[in-house]
C-alpha positions in Angstrom: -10.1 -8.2 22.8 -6.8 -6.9 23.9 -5.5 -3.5 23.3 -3.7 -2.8 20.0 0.9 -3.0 20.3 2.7 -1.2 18.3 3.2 -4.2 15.6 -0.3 -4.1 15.2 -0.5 -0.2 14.8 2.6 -1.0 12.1 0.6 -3.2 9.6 -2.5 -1.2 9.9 -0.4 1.9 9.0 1.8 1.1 6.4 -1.0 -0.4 3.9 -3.1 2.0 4.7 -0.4 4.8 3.8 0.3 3.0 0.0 -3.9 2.6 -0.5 -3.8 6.0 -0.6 -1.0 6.8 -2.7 2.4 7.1 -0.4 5.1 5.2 -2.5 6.5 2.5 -0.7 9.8 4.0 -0.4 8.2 6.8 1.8 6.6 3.8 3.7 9.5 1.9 4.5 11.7 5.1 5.6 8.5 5.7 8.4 8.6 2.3 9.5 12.4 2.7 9.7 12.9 -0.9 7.4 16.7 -1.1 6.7 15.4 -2.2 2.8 12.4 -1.4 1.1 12.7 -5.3 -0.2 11.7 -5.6 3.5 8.2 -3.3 2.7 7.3 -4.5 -0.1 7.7 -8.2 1.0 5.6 -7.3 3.6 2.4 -5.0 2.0 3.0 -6.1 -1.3 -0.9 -7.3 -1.4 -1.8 -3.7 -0.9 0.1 -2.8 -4.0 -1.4 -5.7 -6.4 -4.7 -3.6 -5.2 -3.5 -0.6 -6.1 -2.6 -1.6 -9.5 -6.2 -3.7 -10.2 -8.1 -0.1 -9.5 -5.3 1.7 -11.6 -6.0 -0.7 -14.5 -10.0 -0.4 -13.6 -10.3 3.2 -13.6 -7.8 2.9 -17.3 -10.1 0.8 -18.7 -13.4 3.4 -17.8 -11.8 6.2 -18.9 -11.2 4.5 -22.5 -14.3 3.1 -22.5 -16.1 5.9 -22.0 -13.9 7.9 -24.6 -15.1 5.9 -27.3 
């Protein structure tokens, strides 16, 4: 296997960074995109993830406040 580039380093970073709570917008200015359209084309799917376990953990908590 060949050694990691920057690029790669990039998309293992930047989804990593919004699965754990940095907004996109913080995301995009490290990356240095010129648009955060251009971040959350790109990492979107690590957003739609973020909002399943949002939902997930909003539905245990009012389940288990019943």
């Amino acid at each position: 296997m060949a050694p990691y580039n920057a690029h790669d380093l990039r998309h293992t970073n930047a989804p990593r960074l919004m699965s754990i709570g940095i907004s996109a917008k913080v995301v995009s200015e490290r990356l240095d995109h010129s648009n955060i359209s251009i971040t959350l084309d790109t990492y979107f799917h690590v957003l739609q993830d973020a909002q399943k376990e949002a939902a997930e953990k909003i539905d245990n908590f009012f389940s288990s406040t019943k």
